[in-house]
C-alpha beads as a LAMMPS data file, in Angstrom:
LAMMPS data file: protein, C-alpha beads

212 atoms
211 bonds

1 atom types
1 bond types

-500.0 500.0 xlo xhi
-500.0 500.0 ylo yhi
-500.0 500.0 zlo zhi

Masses

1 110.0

Atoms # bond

1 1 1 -230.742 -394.996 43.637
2 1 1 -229.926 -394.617 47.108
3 1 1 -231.411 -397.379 49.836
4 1 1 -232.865 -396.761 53.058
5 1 1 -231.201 -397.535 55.845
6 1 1 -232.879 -400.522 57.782
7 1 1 -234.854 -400.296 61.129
8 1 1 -232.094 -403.153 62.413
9 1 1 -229.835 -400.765 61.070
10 1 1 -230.894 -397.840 62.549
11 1 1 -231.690 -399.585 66.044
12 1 1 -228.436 -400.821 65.684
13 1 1 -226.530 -397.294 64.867
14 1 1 -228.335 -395.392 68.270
15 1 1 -227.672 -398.583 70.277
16 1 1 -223.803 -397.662 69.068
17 1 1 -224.186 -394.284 70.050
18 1 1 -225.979 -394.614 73.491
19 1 1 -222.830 -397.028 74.409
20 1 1 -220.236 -394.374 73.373
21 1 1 -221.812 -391.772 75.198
22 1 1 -221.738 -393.780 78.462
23 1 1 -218.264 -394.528 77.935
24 1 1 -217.666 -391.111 77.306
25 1 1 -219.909 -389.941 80.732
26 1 1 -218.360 -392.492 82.679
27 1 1 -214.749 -391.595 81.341
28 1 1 -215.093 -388.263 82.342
29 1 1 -216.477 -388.875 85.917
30 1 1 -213.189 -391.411 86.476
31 1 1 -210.804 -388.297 85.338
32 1 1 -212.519 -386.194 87.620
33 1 1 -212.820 -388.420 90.745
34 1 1 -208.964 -389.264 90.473
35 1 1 -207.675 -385.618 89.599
36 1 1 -210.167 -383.747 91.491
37 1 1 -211.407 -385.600 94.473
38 1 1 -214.754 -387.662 94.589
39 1 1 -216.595 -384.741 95.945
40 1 1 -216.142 -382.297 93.104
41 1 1 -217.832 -385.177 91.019
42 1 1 -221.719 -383.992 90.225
43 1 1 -223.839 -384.210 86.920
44 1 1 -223.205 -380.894 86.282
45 1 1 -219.723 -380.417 86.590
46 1 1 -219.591 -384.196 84.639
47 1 1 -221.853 -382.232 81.909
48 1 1 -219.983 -378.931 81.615
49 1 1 -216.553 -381.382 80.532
50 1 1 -218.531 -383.219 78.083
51 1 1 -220.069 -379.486 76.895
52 1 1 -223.663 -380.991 77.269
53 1 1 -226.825 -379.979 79.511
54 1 1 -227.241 -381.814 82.488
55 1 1 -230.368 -383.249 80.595
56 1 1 -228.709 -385.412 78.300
57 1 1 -226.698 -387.271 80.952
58 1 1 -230.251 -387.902 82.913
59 1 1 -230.934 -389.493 79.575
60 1 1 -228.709 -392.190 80.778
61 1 1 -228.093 -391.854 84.116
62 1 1 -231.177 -391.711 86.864
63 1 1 -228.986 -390.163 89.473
64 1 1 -225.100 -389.639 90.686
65 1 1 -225.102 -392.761 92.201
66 1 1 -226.157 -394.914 88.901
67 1 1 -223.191 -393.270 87.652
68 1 1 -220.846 -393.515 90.331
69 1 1 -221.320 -397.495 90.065
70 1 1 -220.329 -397.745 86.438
71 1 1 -217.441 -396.125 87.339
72 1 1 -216.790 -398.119 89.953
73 1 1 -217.247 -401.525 87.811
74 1 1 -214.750 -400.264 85.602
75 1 1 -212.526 -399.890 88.566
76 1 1 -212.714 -403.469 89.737
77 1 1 -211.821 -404.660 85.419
78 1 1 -209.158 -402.427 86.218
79 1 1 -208.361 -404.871 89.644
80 1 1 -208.936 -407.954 87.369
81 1 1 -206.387 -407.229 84.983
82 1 1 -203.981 -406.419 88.045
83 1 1 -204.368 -409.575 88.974
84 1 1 -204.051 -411.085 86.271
85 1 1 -200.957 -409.620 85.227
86 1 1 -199.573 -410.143 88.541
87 1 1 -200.475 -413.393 89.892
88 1 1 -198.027 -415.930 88.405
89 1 1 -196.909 -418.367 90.781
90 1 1 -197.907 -421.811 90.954
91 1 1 -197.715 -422.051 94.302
92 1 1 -201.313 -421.226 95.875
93 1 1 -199.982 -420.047 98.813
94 1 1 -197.118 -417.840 97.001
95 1 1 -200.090 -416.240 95.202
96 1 1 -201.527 -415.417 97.722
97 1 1 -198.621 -413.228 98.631
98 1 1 -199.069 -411.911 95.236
99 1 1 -202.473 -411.342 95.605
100 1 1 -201.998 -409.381 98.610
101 1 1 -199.135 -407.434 97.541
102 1 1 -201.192 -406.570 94.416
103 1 1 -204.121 -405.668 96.045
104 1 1 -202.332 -403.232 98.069
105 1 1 -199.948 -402.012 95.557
106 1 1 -203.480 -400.906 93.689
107 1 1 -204.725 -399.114 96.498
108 1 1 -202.137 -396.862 96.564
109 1 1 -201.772 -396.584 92.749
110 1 1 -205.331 -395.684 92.470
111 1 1 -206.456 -394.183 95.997
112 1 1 -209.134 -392.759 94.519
113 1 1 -210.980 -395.421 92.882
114 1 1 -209.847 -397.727 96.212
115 1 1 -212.529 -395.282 98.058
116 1 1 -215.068 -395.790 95.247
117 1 1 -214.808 -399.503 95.156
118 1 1 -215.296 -400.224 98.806
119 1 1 -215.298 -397.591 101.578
120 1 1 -217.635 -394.827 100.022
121 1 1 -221.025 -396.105 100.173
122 1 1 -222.863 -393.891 97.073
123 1 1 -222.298 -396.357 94.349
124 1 1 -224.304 -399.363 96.533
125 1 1 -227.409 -397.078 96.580
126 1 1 -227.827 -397.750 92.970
127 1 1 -228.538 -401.389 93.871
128 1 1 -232.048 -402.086 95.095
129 1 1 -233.050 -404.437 98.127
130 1 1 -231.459 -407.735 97.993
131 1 1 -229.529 -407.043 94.797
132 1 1 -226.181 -408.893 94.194
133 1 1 -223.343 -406.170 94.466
134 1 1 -222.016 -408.175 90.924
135 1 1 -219.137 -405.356 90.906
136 1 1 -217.050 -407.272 93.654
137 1 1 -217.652 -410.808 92.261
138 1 1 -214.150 -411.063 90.164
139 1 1 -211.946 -410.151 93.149
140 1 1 -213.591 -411.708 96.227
141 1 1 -213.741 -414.838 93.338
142 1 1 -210.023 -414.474 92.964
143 1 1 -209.531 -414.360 96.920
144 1 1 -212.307 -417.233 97.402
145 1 1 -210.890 -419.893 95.076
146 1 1 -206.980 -419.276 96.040
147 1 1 -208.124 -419.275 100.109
148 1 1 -210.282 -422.638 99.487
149 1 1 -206.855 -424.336 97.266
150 1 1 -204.521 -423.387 99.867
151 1 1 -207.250 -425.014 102.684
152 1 1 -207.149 -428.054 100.280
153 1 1 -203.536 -428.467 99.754
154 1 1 -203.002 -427.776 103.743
155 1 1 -201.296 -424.829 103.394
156 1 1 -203.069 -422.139 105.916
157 1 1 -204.790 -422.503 109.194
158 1 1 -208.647 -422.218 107.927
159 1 1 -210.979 -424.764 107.287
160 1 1 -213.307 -422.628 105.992
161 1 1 -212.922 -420.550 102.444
162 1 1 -215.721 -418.080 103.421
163 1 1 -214.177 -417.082 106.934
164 1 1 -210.519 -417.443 105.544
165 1 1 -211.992 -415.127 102.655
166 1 1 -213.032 -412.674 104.547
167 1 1 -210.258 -412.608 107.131
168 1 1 -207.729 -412.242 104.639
169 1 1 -209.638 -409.545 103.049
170 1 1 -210.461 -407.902 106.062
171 1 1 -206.955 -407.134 107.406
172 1 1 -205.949 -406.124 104.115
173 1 1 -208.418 -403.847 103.833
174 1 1 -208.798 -402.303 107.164
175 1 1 -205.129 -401.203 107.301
176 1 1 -205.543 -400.027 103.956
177 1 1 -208.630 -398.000 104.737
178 1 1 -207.113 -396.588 107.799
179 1 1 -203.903 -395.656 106.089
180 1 1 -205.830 -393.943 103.154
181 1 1 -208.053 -392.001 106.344
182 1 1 -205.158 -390.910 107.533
183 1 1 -205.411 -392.780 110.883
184 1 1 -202.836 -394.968 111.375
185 1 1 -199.923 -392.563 111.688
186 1 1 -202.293 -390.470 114.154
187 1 1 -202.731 -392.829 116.033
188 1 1 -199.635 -395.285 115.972
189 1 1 -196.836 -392.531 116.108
190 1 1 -195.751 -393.446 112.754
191 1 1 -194.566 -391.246 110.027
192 1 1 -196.991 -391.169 107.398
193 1 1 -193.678 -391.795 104.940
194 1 1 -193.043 -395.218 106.650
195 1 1 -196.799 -396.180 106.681
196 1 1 -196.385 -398.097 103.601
197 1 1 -193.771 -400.419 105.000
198 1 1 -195.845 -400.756 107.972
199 1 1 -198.481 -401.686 106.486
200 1 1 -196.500 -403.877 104.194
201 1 1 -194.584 -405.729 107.104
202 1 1 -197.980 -406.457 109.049
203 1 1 -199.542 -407.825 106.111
204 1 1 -197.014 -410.021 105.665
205 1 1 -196.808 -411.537 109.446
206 1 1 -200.631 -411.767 109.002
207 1 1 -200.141 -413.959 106.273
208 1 1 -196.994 -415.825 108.279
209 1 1 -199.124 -416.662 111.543
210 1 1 -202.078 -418.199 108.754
211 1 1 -199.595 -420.209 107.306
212 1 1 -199.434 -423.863 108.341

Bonds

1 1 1 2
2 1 2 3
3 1 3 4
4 1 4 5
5 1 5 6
6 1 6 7
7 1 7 8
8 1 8 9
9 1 9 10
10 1 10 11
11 1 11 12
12 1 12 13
13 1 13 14
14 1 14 15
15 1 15 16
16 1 16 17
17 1 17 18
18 1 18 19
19 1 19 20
20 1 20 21
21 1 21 22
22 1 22 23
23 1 23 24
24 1 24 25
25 1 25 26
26 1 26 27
27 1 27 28
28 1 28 29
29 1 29 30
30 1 30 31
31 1 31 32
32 1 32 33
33 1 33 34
34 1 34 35
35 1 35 36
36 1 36 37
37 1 37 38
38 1 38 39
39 1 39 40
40 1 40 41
41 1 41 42
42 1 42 43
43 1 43 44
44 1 44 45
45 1 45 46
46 1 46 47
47 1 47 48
48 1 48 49
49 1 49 50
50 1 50 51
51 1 51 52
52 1 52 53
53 1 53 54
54 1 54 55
55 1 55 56
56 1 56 57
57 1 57 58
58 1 58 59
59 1 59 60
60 1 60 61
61 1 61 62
62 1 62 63
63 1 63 64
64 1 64 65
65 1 65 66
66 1 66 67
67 1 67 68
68 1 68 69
69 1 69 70
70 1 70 71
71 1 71 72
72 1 72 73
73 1 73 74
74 1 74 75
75 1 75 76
76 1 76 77
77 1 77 78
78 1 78 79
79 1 79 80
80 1 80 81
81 1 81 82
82 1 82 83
83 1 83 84
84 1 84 85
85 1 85 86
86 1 86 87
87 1 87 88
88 1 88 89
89 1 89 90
90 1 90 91
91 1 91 92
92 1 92 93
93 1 93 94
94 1 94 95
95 1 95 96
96 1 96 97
97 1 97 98
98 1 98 99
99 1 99 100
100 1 100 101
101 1 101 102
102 1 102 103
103 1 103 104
104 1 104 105
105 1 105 106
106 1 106 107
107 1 107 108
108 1 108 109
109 1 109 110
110 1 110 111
111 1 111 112
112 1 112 113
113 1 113 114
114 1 114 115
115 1 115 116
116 1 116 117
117 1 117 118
118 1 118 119
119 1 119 120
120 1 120 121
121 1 121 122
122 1 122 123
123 1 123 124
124 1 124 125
125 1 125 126
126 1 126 127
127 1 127 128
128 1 128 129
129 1 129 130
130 1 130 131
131 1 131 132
132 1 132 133
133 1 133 134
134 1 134 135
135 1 135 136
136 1 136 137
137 1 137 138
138 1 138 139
139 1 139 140
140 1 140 141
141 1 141 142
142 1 142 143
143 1 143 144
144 1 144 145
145 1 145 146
146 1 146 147
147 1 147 148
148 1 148 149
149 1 149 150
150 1 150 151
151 1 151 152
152 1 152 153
153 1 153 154
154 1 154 155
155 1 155 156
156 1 156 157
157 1 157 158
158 1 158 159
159 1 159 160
160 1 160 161
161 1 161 162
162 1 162 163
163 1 163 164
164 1 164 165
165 1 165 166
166 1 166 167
167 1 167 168
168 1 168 169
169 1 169 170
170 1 170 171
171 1 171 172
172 1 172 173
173 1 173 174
174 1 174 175
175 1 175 176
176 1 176 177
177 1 177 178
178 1 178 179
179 1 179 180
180 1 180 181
181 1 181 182
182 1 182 183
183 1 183 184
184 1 184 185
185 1 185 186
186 1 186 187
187 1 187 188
188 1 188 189
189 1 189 190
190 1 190 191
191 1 191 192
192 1 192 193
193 1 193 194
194 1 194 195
195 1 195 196
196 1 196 197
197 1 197 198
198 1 198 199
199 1 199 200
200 1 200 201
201 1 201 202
202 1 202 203
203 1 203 204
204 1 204 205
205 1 205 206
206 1 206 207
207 1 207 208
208 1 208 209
209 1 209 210
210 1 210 211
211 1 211 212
């Protein structure tokens, strides 16, 4: 005599499904935005890989963008576990150099998702009006708590975590984002090939002239 499955069961078994398919959609889009370039990223070239209609992504996803910010909260785990892995001193302010140097280091590891994460602006239309942007919450956490030990301890220049937060973030990322663009060495007369040292070498007087 065979038994019916139950309706927790069953509930249970599509909820189980639903999730794999996600991680399958979202997979896909990642593989595609790294090895093909963010623009060739669309529902139905993301459905044609998976060998399903358009349709059943919509089941899922309302739009590109929904999708495109999955992806990119996958991309900041990814940052988390950098971090983590690579932020060992117990020094704050010698973490901070970690920090920075594995911030950057990810950037150019993973150009790609860098852009997704915080310079194209497609995965923040999937929040509405006055939503949190949750996504960035681990690393501007990480940056946040070290800037606000080293201001305790004495050991930079700011008094203020918030505006030492977002200092610190905002060098880092702005030659970052003008590297990736392409600008820097247009504009600076260096090689594109020495950029990285550059950029490197700046970051690192930046976070010499905070230092107390």
């Amino acid at each position: 005599m065979h038994c019916k499955p139950s309706n927790v069961g069953i509930i249970e078994r599509k909820e189980r499904e639903k999730a794999e398919m996600r991680r399958r959609i979202v997979d896909v889009a990642a593989k595609m935005i790294v090895e093909e370039g963010y623009e060739k990223v669309s529902i139905r070239n993301i459905a044609d890989k998976i060998e399903y209609s358009p349709a059943t992504i919509y089941l899922y996803y309302k739009d590109k963008d929904q999708l495109l910010y999955d992806v990119q909260t996958d991309a900041f785990a990814t940052l988390s576990r950098e971090f983590q892995t690579k932020i060992t001193e117990a020094d704050p302010f010698k973490r901070l150099e970690q920090l920075a140097k594995a911030y950057v280091d990810f950037s150019r590891e993973h150009p790609e998702l860098y852009d997704l994460m915080f310079i194209i602006k497609a995965p923040m239309n999937a929040l509405v009006e006055e939503e949190k942007w949750k996504n960035g919450d681990p690393a501007y956490d990480a940056l946040f708590y070290l800037m606000k030990e080293c201001i305790d301890k004495k050991l930079v220049k700011f008094k203020d975590p918030t505006i030492a937060t977002l200092s610190v973030w905002g060098f880092a990322h702005g030659l970052i984002s003008l590297h990736l663009r392409g600008r820097c060495s247009k504009v600076s007369r260096v090689s594109e090939e020495d950029m990285p040292k550059v950029v490197d070498e700046a970051i690192r007087e930046y976070l010499r002239m905070i230092k107390l």
